[in-house]
KEMAR-43858 format. One record per residue: z, x negated, y negated of N, C-alpha, C in turn; residue in one letter; residue number from 1. Coordinates in steps of 0.1 Angstrom, whole numbers, always signed. Example, Ala and Ser with C-alpha at 12.3 -4.5 7.8 and 13.67 -1.06 7.14 Angstrom:
<<+78,-132,+57>,<+78,-123,+45>,<+78,-132,+33>,"a",1>
<<+71,-128,+22>,<+71,-137,+11>,<+79,-129,+0>,"s",2>
***
This chain:
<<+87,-15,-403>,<+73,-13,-397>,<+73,-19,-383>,"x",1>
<<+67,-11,-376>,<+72,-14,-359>,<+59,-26,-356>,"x",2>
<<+60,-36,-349>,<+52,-43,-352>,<+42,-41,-338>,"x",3>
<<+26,-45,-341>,<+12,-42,-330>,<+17,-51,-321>,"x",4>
<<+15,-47,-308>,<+16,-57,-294>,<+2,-59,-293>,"x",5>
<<+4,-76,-292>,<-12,-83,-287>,<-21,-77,-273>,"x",6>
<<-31,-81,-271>,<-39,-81,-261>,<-28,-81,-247>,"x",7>
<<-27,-96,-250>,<-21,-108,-238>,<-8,-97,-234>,"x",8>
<<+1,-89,-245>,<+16,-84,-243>,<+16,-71,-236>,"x",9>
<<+1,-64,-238>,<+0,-52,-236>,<-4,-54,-216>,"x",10>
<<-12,-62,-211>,<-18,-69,-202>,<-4,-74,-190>,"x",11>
<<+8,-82,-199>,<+17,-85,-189>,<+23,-75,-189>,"x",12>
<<+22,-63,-198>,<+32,-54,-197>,<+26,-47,-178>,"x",13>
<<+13,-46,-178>,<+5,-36,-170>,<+10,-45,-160>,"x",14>
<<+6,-56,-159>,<+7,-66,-147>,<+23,-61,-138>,"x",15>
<<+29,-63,-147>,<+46,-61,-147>,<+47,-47,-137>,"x",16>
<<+42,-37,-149>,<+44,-25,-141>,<+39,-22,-130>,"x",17>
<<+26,-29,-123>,<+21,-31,-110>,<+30,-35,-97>,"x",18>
<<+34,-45,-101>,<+41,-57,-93>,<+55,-49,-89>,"x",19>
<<+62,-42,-101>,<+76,-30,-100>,<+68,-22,-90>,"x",20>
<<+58,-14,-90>,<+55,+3,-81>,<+51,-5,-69>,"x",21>
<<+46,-19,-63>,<+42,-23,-46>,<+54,-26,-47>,"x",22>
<<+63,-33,-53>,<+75,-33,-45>,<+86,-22,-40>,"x",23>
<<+84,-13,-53>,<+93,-3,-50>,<+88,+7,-34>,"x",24>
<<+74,+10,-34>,<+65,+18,-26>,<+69,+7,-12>,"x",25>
<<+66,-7,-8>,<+70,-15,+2>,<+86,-14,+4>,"x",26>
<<+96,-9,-1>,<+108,-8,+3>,<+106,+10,+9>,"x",27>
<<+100,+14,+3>,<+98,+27,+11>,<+90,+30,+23>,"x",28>
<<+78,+24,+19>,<+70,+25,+32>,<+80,+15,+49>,"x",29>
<<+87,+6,+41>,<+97,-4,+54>,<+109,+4,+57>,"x",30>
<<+116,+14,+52>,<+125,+23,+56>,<+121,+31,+67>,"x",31>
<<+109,+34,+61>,<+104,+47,+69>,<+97,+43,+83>,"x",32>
<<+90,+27,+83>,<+82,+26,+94>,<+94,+19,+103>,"x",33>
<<+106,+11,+101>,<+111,-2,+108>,<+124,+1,+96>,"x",34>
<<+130,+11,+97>,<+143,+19,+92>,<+151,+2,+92>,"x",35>
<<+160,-3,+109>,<+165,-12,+115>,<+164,-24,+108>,"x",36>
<<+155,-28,+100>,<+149,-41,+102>,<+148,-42,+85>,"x",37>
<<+153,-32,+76>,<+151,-36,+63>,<+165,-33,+53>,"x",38>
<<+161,-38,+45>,<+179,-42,+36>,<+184,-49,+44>,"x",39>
<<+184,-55,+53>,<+196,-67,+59>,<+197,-80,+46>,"x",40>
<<+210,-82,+42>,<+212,-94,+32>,<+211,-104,+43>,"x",41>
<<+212,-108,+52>,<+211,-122,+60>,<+195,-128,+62>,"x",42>
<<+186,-115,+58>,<+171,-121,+61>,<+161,-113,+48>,"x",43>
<<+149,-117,+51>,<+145,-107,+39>,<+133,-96,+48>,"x",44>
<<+131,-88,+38>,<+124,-77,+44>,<+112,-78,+49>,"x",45>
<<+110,-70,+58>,<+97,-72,+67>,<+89,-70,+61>,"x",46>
<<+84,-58,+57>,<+73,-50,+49>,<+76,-57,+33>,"x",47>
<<+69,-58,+27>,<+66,-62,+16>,<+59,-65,+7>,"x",48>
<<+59,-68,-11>,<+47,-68,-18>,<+38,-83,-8>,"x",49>
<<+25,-78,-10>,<+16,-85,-7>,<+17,-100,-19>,"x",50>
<<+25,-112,-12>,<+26,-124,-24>,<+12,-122,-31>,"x",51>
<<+13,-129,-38>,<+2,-128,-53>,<-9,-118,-51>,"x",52>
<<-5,-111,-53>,<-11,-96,-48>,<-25,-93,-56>,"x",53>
<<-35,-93,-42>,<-49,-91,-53>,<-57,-103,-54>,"x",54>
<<-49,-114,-53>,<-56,-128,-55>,<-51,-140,-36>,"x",55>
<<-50,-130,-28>,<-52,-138,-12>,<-61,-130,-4>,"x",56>
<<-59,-135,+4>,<-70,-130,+18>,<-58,-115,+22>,"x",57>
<<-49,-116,+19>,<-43,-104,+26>,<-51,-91,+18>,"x",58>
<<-55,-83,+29>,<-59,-72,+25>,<-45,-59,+20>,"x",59>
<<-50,-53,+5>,<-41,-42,+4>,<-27,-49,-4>,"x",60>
<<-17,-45,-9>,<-6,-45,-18>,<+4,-46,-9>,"x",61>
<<+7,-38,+1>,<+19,-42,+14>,<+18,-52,+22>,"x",62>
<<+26,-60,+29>,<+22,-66,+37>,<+37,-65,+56>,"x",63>
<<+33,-68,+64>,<+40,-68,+73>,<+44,-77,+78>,"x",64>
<<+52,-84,+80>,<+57,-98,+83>,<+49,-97,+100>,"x",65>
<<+54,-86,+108>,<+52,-82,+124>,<+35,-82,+123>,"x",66>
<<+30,-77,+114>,<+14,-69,+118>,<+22,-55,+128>,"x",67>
<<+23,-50,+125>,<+23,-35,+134>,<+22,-24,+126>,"x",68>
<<+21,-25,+112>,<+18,-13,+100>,<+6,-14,+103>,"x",69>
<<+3,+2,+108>,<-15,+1,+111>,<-19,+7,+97>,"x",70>
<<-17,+8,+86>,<-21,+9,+70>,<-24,+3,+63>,"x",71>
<<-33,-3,+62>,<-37,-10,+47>,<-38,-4,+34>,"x",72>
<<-26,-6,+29>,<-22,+3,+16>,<-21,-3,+4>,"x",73>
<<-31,+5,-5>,<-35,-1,-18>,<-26,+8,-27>,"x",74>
<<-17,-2,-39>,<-12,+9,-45>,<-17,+4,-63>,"x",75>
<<-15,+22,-65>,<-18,+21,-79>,<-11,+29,-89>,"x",76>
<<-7,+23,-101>,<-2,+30,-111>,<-2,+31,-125>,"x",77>
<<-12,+43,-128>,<-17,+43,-143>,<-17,+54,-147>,"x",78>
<<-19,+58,-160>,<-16,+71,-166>,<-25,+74,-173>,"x",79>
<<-36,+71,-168>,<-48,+75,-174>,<-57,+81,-162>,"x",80>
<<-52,+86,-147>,<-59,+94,-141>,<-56,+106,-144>,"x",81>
<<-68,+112,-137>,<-62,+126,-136>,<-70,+132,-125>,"x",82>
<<-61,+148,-116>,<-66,+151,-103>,<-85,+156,-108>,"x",83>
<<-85,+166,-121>,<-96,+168,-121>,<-110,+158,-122>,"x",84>
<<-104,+149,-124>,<-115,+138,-125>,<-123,+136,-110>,"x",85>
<<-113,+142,-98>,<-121,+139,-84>,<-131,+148,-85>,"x",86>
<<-136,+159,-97>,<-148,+168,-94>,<-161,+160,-104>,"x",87>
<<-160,+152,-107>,<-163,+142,-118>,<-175,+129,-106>,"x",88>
<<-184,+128,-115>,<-196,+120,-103>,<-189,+104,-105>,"x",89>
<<-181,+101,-115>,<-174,+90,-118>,<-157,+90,-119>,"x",90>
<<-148,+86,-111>,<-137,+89,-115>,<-125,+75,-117>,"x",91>
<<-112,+78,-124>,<-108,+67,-117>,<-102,+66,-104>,"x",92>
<<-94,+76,-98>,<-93,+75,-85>,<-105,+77,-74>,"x",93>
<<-114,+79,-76>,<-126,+76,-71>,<-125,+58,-67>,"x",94>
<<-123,+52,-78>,<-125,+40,-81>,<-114,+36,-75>,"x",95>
<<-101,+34,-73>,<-94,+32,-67>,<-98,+36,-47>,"x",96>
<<-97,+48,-45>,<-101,+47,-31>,<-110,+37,-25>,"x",97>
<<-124,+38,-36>,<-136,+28,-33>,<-132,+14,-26>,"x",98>
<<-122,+13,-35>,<-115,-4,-36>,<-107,-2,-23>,"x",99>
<<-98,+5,-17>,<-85,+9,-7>,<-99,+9,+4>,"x",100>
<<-109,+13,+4>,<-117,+14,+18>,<-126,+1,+19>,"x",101>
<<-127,-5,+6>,<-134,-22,+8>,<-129,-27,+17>,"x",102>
<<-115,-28,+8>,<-109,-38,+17>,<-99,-35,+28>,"x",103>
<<-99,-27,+35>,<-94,-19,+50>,<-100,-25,+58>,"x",104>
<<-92,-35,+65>,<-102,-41,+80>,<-101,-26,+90>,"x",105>
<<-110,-27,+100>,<-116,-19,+109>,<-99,-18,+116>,"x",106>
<<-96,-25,+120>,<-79,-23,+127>,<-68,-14,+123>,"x",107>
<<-73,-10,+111>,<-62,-5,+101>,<-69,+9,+95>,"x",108>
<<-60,+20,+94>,<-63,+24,+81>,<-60,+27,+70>,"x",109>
<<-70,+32,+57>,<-66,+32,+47>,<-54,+41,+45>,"x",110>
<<-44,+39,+32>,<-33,+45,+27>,<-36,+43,+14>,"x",111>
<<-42,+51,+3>,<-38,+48,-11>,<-28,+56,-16>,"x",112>
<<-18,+49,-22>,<-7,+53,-29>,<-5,+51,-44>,"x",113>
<<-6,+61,-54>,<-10,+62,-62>,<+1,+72,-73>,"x",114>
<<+4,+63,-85>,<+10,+75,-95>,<+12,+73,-110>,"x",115>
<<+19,+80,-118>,<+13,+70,-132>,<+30,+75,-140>,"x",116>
<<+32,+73,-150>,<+41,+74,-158>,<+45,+89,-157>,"x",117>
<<+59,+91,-153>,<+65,+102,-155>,<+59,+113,-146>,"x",118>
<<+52,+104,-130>,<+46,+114,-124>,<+51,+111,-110>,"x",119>
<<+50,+121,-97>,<+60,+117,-86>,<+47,+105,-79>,"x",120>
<<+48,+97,-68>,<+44,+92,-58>,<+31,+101,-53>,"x",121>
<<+20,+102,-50>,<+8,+108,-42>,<+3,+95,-29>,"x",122>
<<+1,+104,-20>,<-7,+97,-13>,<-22,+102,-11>,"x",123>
<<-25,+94,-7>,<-47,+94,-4>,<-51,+90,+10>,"x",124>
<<-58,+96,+18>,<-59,+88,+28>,<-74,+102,+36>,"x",125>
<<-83,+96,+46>,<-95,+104,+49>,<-89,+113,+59>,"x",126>
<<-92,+124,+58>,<-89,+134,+64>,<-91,+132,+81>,"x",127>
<<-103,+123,+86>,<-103,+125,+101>,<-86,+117,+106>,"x",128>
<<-80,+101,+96>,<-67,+100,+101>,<-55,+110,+97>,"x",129>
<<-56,+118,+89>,<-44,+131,+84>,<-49,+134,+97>,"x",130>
<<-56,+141,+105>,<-58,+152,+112>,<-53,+144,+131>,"x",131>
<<-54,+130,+129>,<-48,+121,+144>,<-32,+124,+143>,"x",132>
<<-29,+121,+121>,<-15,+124,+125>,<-8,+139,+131>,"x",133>
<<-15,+144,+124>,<-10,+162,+125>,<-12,+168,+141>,"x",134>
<<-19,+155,+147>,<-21,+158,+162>,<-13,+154,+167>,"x",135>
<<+2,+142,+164>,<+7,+137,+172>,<+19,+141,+163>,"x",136>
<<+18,+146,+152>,<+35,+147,+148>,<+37,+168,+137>,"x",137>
<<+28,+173,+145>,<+27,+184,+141>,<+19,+187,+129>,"x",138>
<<+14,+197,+128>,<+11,+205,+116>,<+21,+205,+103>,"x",139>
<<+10,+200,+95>,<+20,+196,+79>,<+22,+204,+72>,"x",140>
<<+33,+208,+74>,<+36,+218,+67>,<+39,+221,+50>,"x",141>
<<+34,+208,+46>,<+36,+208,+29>,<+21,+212,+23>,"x",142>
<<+25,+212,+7>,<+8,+217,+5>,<+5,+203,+2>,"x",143>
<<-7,+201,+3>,<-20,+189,+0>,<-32,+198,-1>,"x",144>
<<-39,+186,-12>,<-55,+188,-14>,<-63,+181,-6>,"x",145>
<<-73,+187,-4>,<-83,+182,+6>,<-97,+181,-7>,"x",146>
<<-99,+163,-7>,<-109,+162,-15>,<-121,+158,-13>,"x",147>
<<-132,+169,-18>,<-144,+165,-9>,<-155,+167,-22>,"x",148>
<<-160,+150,-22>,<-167,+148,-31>,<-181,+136,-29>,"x",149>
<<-189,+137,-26>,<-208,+131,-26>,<-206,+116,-27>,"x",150>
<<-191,+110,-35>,<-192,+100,-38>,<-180,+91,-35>,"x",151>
<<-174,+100,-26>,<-163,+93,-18>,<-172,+87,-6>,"x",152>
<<-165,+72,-5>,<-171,+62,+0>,<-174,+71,+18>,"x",153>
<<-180,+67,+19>,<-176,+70,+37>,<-179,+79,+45>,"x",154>
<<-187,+91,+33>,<-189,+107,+40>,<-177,+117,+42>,"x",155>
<<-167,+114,+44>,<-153,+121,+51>,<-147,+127,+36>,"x",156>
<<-140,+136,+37>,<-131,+141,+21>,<-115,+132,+28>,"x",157>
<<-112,+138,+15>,<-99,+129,+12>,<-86,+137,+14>,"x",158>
<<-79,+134,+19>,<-64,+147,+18>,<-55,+136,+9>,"x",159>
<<-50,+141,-2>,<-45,+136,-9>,<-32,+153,-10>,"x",160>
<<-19,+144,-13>,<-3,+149,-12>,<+6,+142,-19>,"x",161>
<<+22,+146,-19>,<+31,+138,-26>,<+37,+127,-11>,"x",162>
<<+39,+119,-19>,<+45,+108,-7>,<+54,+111,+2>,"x",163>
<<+66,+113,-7>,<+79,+121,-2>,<+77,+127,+5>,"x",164>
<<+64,+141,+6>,<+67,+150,+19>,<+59,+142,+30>,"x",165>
<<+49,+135,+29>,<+44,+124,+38>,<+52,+117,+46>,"x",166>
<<+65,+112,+39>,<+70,+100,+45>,<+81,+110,+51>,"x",167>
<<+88,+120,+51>,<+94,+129,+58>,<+88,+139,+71>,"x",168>
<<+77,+145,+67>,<+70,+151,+78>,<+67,+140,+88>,"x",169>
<<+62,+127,+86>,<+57,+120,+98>,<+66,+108,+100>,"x",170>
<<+73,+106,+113>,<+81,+98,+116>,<+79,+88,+119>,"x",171>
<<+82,+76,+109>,<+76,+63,+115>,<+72,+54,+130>,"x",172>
<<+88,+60,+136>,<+84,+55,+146>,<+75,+65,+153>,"x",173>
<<+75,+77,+154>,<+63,+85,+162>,<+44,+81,+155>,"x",174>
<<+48,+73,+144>,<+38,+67,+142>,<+30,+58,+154>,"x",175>
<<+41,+50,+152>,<+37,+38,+162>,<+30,+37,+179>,"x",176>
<<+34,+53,+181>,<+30,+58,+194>,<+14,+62,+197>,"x",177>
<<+13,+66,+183>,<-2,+74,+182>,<-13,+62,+184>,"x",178>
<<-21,+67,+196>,<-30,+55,+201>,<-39,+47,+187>,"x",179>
<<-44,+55,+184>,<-52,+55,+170>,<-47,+44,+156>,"x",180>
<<-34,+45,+159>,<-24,+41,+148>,<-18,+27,+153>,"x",181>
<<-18,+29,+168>,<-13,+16,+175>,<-15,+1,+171>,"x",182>
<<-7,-8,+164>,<-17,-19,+168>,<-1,-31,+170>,"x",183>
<<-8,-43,+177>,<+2,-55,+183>,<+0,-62,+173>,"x",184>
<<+17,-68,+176>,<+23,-78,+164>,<+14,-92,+172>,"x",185>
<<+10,-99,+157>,<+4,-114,+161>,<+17,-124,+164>,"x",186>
***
């Protein structure tokens, strides 16, 4: 007889699998933005899980050693969303972006990255920044949804996509150029 997992086991399980997808997503978002500067065994990586993630003043689940990731990226991963829920006056990715645009200082913008068991990487982010990038690093040529719902924070719909074609279509460093996107290391 297979035996019930408590409260407490089911909870570190979740915690666990959190703490695995910002690190994994921070070794990709640091390839992509600062290629040079990450995997070196003599130092440790720039971009990274936000330390005790959720419980400091750092805003968002990534963090930048530099400050020059103009993103405040919240990541999440559960297997109890789903896309049709964004037509829904309650959802949980609703609830997730809500949270990605709290805590987004004005300097930055939002990135939610989001995925759940046995499903690829999505990104989230307001259509007026998709549309600065596609101005400075071409028309995206992959498909994405454009999510436009009464109760997304902010007025603006949402372009939500798979990461993968995200983090290929737009080139880190041609990131860093885009005035919009610009910001100085402290």
């Amino acid at each position: 007889m297979k035996k019930k997992r408590t409260k407490a086991q089911v909870g570190r399980g979740s915690k666990n699998k959190g703490k695995g997808y910002e690190r994994k997503i921070a070794k990709l978002i640091g390839t992509w933005f600062c290629p040079d500067e990450m995997n070196r065994p003599d130092e440790p990586d720039r971009i990274h899980r936000t330390p005790t993630s959720g419980a400091t003043f750092y805003p968002g689940d990534i963090v930048d050693d530099k400050h020059e990731l103009p993103f405040m990226i919240e990541c999440k991963k559960s297997q109890s969303w789903k896309f049709g829920d964004l037509f829904r006056e309650r959802s949980e990715l609703l609830n997730y972006w809500h949270q990605c645009m709290m805590e987004c200082p004005r300097s930055r913008k939002a990135l939610l990255v989001f995925s759940g068991n046995f499903k690829p990487d999505y990104f989230a982010m307001l259509s007026g920044a998709f549309r600065e990038l596609e101005e400075y690093g071409g028309d995206y040529p992959q498909r994405y949804l454009m999510a436009c719902n009464r109760n997304i924070p902010f007025g603006e719909s949402l372009v939500i996509g798979l990461l993968k074609d995200f983090l290929e279509h737009f080139d880190g460093e041609m990131v860093k150029t885009i005035p919009g996107f610009r910001r100085e290391g402290k």
